[in-house]
C-alpha positions as CSV (number, residue, x, y, z in Angstrom):
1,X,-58.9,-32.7,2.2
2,X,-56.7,-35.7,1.6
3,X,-53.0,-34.4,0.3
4,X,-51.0,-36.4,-2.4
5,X,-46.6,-35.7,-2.2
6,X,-45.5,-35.8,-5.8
7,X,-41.9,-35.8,-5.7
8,X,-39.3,-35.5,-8.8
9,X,-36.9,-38.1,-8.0
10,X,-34.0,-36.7,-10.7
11,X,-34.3,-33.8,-10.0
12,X,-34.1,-34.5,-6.2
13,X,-31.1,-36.9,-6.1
14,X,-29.2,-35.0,-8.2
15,X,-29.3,-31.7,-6.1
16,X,-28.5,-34.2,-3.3
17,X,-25.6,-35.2,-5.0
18,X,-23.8,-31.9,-5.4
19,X,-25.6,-30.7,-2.1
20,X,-23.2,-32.9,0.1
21,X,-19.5,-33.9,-0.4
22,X,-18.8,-37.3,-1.6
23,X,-19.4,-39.9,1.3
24,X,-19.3,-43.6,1.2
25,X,-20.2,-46.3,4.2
26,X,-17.9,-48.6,5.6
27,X,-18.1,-51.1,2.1
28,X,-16.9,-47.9,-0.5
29,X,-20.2,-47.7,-1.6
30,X,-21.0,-44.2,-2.8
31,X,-24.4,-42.6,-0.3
32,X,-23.9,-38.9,-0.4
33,X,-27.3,-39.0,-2.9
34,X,-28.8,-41.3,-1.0
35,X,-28.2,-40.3,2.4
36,X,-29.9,-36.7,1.5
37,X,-32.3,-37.9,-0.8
38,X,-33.7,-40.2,2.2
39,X,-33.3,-36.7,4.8
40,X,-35.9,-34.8,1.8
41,X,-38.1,-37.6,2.4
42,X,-38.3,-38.2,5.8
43,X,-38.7,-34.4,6.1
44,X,-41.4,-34.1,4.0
45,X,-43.6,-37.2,5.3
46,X,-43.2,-35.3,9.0
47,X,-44.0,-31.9,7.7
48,X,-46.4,-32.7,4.8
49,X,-48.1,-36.2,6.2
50,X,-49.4,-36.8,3.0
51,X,-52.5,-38.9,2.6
52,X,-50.8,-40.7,-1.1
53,X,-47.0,-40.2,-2.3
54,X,-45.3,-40.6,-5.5
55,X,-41.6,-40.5,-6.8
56,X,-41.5,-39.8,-10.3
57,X,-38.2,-40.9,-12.1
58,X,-37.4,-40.4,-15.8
59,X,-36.9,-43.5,-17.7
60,X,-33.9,-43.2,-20.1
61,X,-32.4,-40.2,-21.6
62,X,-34.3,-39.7,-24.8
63,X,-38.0,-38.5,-25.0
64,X,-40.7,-37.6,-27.3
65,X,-39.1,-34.0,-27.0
66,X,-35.9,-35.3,-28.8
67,X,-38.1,-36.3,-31.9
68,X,-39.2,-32.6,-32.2
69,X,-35.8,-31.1,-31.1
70,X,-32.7,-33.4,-31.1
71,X,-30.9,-30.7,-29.6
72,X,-32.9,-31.3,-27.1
73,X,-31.2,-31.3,-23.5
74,X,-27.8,-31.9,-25.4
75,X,-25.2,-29.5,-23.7
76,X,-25.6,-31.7,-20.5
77,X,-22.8,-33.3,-19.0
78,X,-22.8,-37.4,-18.7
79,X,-24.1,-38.0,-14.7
80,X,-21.2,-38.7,-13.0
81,X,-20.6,-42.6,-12.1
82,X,-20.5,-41.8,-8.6
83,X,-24.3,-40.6,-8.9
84,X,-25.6,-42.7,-11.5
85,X,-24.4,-45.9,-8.7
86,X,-26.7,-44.8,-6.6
87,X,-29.9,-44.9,-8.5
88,X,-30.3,-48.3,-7.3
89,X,-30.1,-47.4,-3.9
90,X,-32.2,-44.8,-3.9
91,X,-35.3,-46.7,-5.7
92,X,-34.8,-49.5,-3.2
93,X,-34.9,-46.9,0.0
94,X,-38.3,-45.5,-1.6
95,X,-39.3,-49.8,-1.3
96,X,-38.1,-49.6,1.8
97,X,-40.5,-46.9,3.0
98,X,-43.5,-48.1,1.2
99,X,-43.2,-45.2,-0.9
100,X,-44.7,-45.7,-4.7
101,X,-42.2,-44.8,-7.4
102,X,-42.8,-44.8,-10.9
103,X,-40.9,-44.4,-14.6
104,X,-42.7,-43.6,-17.9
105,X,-40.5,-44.8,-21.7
106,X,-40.3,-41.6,-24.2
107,X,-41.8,-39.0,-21.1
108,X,-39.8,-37.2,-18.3
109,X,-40.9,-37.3,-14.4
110,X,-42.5,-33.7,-15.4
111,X,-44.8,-35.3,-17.7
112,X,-45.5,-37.8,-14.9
113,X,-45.9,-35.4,-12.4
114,X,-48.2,-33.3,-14.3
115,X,-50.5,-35.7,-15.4
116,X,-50.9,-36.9,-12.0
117,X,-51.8,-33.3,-10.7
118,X,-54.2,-33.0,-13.1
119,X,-55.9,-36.2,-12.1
120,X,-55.3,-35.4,-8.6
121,X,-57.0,-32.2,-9.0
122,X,-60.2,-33.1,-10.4
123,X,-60.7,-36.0,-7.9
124,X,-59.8,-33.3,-4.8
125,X,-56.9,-33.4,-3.9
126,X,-54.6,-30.9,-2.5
127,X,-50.9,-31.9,-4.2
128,X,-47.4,-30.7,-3.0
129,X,-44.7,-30.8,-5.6
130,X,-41.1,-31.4,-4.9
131,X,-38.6,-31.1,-7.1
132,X,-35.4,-28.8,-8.5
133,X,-36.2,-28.1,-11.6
134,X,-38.5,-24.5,-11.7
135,X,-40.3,-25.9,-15.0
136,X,-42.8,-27.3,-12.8
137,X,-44.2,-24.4,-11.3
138,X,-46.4,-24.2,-14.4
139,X,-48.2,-26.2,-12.6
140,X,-49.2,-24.1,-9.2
141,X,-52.4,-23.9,-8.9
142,X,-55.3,-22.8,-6.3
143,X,-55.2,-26.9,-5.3
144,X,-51.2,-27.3,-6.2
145,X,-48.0,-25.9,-4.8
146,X,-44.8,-26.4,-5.8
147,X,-41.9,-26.7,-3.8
148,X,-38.2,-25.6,-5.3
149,X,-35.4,-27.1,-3.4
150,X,-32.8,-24.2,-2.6
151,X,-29.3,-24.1,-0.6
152,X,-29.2,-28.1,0.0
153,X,-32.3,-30.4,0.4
154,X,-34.7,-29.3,3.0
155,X,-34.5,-25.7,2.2
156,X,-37.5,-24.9,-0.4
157,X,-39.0,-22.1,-1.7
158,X,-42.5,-22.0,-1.8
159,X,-44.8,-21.4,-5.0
160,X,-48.0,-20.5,-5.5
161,X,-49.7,-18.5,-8.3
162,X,-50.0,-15.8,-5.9
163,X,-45.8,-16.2,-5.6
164,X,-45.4,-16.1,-9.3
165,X,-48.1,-12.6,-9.5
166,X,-45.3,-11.0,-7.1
167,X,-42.5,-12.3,-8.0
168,X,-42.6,-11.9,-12.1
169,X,-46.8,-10.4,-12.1
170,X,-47.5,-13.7,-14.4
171,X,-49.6,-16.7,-14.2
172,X,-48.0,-20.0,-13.7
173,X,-49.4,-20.7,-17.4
174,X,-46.9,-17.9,-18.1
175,X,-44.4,-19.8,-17.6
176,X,-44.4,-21.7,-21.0
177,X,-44.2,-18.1,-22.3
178,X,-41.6,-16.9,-20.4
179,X,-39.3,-20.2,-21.7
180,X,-40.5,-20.0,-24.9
181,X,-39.4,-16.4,-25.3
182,X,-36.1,-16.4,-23.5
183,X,-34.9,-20.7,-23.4
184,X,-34.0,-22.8,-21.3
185,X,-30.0,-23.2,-21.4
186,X,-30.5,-26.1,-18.8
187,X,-32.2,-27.8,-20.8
188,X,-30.9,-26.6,-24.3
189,X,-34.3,-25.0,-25.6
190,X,-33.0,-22.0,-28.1
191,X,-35.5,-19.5,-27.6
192,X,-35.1,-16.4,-29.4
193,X,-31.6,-15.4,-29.2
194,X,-31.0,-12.0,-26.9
195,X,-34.0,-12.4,-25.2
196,X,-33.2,-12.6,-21.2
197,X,-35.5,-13.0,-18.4
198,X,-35.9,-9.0,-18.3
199,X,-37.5,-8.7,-22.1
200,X,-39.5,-11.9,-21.6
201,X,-41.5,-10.6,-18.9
202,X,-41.7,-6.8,-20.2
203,X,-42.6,-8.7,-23.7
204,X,-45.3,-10.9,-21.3
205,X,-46.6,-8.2,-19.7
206,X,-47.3,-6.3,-23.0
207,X,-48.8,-9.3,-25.1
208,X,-49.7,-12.2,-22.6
209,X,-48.2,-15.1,-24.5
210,X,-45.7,-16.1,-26.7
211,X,-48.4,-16.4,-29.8
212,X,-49.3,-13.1,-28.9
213,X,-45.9,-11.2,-28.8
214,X,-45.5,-13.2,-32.7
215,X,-48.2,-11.6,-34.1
216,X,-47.3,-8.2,-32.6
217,X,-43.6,-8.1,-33.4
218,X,-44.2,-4.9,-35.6
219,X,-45.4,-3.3,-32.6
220,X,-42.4,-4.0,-30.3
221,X,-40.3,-0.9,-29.7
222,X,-36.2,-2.0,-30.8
223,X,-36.0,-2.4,-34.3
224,X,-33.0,-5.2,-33.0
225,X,-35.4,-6.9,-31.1
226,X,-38.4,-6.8,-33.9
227,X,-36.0,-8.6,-36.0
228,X,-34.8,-10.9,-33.4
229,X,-38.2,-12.2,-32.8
230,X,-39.2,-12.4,-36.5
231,X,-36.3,-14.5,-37.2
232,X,-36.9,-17.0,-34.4
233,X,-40.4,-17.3,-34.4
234,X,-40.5,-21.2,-35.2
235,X,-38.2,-21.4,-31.9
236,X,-40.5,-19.7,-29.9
237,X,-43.1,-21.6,-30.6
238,X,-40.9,-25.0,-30.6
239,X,-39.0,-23.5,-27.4
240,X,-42.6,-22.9,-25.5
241,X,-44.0,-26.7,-26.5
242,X,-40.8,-28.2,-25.0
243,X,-41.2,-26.2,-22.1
244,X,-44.8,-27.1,-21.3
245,X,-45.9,-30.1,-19.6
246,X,-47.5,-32.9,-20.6
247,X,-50.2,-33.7,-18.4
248,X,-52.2,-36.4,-20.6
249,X,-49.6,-38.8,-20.5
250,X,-50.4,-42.6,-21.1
251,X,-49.7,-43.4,-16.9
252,X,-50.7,-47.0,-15.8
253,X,-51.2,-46.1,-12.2
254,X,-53.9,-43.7,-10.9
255,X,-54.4,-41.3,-8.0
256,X,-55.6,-44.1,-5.8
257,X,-52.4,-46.1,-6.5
258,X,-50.8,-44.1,-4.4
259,X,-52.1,-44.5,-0.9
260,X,-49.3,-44.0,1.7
261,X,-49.6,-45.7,5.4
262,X,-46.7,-45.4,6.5
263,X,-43.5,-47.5,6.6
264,X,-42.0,-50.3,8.5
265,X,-39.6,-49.7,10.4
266,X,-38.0,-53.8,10.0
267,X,-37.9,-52.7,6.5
268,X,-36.1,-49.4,7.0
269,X,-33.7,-50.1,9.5
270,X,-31.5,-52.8,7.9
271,X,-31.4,-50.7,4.6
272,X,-29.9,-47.5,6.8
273,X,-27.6,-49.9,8.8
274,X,-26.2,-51.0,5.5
275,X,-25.4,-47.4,4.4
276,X,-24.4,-46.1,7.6
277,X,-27.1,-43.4,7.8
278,X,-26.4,-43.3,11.8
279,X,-28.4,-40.0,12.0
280,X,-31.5,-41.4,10.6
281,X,-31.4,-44.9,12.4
282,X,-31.6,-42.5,15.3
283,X,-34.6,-40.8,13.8
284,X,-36.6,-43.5,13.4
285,X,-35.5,-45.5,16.6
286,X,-36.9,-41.8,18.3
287,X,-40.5,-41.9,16.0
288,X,-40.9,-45.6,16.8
289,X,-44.4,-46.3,18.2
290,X,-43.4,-49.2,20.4
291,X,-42.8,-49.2,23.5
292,X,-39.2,-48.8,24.4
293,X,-37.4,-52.6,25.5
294,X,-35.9,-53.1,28.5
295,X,-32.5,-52.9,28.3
296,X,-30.3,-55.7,29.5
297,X,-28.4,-55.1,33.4
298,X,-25.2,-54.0,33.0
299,X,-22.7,-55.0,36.0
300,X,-20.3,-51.6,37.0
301,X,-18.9,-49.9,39.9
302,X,-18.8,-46.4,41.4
303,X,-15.9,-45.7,43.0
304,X,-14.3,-43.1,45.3
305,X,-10.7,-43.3,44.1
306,X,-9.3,-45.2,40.9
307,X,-6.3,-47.4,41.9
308,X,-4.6,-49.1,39.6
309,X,-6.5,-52.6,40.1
310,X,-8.7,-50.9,37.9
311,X,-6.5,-49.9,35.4
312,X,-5.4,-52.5,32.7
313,X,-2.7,-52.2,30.0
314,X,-5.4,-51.4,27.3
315,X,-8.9,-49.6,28.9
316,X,-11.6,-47.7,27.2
317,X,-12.6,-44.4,28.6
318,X,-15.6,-41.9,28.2
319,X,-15.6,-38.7,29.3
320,X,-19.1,-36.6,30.0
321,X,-19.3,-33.1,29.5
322,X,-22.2,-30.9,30.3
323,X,-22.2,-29.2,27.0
324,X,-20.1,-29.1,23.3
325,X,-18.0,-25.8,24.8
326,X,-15.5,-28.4,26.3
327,X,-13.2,-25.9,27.8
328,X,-15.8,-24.2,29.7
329,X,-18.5,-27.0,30.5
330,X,-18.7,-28.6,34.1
331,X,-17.4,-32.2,34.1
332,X,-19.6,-34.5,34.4
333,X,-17.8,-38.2,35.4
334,X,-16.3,-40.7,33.4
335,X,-16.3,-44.5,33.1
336,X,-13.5,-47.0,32.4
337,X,-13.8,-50.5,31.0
338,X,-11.2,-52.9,30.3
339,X,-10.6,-57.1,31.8
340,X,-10.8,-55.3,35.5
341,X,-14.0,-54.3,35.1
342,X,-16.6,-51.6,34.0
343,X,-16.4,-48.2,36.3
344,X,-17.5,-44.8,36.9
345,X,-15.9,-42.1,39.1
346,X,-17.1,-38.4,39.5
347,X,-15.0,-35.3,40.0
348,X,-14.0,-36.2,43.5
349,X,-13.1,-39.4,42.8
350,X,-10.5,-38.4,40.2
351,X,-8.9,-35.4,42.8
352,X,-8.3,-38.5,44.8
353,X,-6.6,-41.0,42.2
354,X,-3.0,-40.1,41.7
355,X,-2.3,-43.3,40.2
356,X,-5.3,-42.8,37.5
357,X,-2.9,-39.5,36.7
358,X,-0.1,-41.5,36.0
359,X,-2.0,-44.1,33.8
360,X,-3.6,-41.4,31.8
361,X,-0.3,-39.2,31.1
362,X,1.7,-42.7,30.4
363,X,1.8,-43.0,26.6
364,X,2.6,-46.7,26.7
365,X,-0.9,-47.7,28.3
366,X,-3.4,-47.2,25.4
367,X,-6.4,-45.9,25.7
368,X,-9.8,-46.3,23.3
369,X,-12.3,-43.3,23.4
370,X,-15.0,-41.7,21.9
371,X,-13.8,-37.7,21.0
372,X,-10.4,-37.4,22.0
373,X,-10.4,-33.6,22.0
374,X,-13.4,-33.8,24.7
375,X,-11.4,-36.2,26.8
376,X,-8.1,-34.1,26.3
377,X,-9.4,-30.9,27.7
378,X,-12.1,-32.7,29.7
379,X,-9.4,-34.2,32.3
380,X,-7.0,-31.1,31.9
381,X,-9.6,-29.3,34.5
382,X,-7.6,-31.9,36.9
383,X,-4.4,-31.0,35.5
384,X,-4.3,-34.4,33.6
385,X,-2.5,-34.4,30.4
386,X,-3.7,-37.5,28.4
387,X,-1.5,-39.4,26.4
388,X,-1.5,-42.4,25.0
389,X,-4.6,-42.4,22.7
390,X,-4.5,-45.0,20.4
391,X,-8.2,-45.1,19.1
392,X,-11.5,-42.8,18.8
393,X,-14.2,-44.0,17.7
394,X,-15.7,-40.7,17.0
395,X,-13.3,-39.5,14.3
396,X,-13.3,-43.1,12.9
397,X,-17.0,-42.8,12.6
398,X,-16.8,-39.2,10.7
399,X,-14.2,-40.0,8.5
400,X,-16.1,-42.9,7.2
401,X,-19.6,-41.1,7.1
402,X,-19.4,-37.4,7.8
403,X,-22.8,-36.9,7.3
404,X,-24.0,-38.4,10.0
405,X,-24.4,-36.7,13.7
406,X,-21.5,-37.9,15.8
407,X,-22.3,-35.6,18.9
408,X,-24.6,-38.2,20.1
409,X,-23.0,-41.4,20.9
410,X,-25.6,-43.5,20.6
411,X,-26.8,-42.9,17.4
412,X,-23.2,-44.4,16.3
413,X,-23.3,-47.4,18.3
414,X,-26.8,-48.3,17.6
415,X,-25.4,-48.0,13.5
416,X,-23.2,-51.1,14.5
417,X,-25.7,-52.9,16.6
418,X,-25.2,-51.7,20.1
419,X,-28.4,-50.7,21.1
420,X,-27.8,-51.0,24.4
421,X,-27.1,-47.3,24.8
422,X,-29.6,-44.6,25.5
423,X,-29.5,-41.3,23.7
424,X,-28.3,-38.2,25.6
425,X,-31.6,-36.4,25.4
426,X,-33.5,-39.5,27.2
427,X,-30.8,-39.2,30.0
428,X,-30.6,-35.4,30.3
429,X,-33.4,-34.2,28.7
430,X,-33.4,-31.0,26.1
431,X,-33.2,-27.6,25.9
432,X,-34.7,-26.0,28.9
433,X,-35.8,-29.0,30.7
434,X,-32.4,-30.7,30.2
435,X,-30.8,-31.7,33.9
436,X,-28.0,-33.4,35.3
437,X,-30.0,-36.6,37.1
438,X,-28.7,-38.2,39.8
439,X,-25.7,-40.3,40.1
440,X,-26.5,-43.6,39.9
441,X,-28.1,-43.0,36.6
442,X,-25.5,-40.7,35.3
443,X,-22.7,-43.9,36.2
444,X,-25.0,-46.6,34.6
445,X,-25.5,-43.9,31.2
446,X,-21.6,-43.7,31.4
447,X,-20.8,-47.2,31.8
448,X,-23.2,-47.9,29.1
449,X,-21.2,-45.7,27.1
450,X,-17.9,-47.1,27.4
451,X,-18.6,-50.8,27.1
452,X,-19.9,-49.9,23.8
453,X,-16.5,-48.1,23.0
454,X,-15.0,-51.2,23.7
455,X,-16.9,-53.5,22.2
456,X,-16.7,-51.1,19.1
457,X,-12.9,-51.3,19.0
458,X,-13.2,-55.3,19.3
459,X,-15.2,-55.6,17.1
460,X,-13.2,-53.7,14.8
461,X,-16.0,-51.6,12.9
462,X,-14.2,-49.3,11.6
463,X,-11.7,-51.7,9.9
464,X,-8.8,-49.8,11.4
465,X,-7.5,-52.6,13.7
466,X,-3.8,-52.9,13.3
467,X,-3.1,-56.2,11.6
């Protein structure tokens, strides 16, 4: 059965929003929205692989909802600038992925989403729904399920009709009901005032529907609550048709519109590269189908003592680790690059270098790394006490975009263009098949490494460089 991804782009982008602190790339340009709108996407086209996608926006602020209820949706706050920016952004990731996306004047993504799942539906589809807003699961179905996004943007909860039987014993038509009854405060629909989720659903369970509990009101046990409800029966009624879907909205596109085959990845990368989305460059560097270019030869030595011919006034260092617990993980090596050349030495080497202990501990030779803490605590193992660090690229990199995963350094470099790095896990492997391998390819990984800190600093990418 082919699978069509309908996803509530609002919705979705604003729960990204407030999901992840205010970030910006390396131009001020607010991407916290962005950067985990485009994480709910990729996650969804691994875990889903939908056969047809859709992103479903709404198209202004007003509706045909407002014509029936000006009220309606009016205790919302304005959407802060720093969001609102980013709509731009976000609709030109989705072109970037070859992912449809689509806007309907006087209707609401809802509306677009549930006419789609209805069409969807009869021509037999299965459809997954994404979105933040819990209106939707109206629309569960034996063919439909809805995803709510909880803590953050990957986390959902799942809903089916069999959910909603266990979790409130209603249908997801009940849904309507249950608005209608007790409002929507989200969204500004009244209800009948007094009436919580708790008397909705023992009010449900009694009648069945909103109509239902109207023409029973003189049976309902509270003579507070009989009056309640005959005083507000026009809200009710009002409340429960703003609540429900529209799914026979006038939609110019169709089910077979909506084909997805993937993306390309010429298209992709750029865009990330321009928002600094270093974790997700990674991610689709890792997925990509080609086969993996030969990386150019990269001239260093290993030595068996560091003198200070290779030692310059400025030098870049990188120190390996075998895992993130730096004060208990076995060292590794490290590698040195400055105008003397590009070098690795191993724990011997540095037991036998008295004069690398003085250049390291001498606070007037500077020294450019990549996670100063690691280095710090690395080299005090050999009773070196570093000093003298006048750059890291790794806290440079996480002040600037903290979202993205700085404990693999290739992932940063390739952000700037240095793709001439491999990742950690194609060195060492993961989890239980990770290994040390053997020297020569640990030096040349290392070396790698460190030209890249280097050329980073140079290059100035972090827009740091004192003037």
């Amino acid at each position: 059965m082919n699978k069509l991804v309908l996803i509530d782009g609002n919705s979705i982008a604003n729960r990204a929003f407030y999901a992840l602190p205010l970030l910006s790339n390396d131009k001020g340009v607010y991407t916290n929205a962005v950067y985990g709108f485009a994480m709910m996407i990729m996650n969804v086209l691994e875990k889903e692989q939908p056969d047809h996608v859709l992103v479903a926006f709404d198209a202004g602020k007003t509706t045909f909802r407002h014509s029936q209820y000006k009220e309606y949706k009016g205790g919302r706050q304005k959407t802060p600038s720093e969001l609102s920016e980013q709509f731009p952004f976000i609709r030109e990731l989705l072109d970037a992925y070859s992912i449809p996306r689509y806007e309907l004047p006087n209707y609401e993504a809802d509306d677009i989403i549930g006419t789609i799942t209805k069409h969807a539906e009869k021509d037999g589809l299965e459809v997954v729904v994404i979105t933040g807003d819990r209106d939707l699961t109206q629309l569960a179905s034996d063919k439909t399920t809805v995803y709510i996004t909880k803590k953050g943007i990957t986390d959902m909860e799942q809903n089916t009709p069999a959910s909603l039987k266990e979790k409130y014993d209603l249908t997801p038509e009940q849904i309507i009901d249950m608005k209608g009854l007790m409002g929507d405060a989200s969204d500004n629909i009244p209800g009948i005032p007094g009436v919580g989720e708790k008397t909705a659903l023992k009010l449900l369970h009694q009648f069945g529907t909103v109509e239902e509990v109207l023409a029973n009101a003189d049976q309902i046990s509270g003579k507070k609550l009989q009056e309640k409800i005959m005083d507000n029966k026009e809200s009710a009624i009002m409340s429960k048709e703003l609540a429900t879907i529209n799914t026979d909205s006038p939609l110019e596109i169709k089910v077979a519109d909506l084909k997805y085959t993937g993306y390309d990845t010429e298209k992709v990368v750029p865009l990330l590269k321009e928002l600094g989305f270093a974790t997700l460059l990674k991610n689709i560097q890792g997925e990509s189908s080609e086969p993996e270019k030969e990386m150019e030869s990269l001239s260093f030595e290993i030595v068996d003592e560091i003198t200070a011919a290779h030692l310059s006034d400025k030098t870049a260092i990188y120190v390996e680790l075998d895992n993130d617990n730096y004060h208990t993980a076995p060292f590794i090596g490290m590698a040195f690059h400055s105008e003397a050349g590009t070098f690795f030495a191993n724990a011997d080497a540095l037991t036998k270098s008295p004069a690398l202990k003085t250049w390291l501990e001498e606070p007037k030779k500077e020294k450019v790394v990549y996670d100063a803490k690691k280095t710090i605590v690395g080299l005090s193992k050999f009773d070196i006490a570093v000093d003298g660090i006048e750059f890291d690229i790794m806290l440079a990199s996480y002040l600037l975009n903290p979202s993205d995963t700085i404990g693999d350094f290739a992932s940063v470099a390739f952000s700037h263009d240095f793709d001439a790095v491999k990742t950690d896990e194609l060195v060492y492997g993961k989890g239980a098949k990770r290994a040390i391998p053997e020297e020569a390819i640990v030096a040349e990984h290392l070396a790698r490494k460190v030209v890249a800190v280097s050329e980073l600093e140079k290059k100035n990418a972090y827009g740091t460089r004192k003037q």
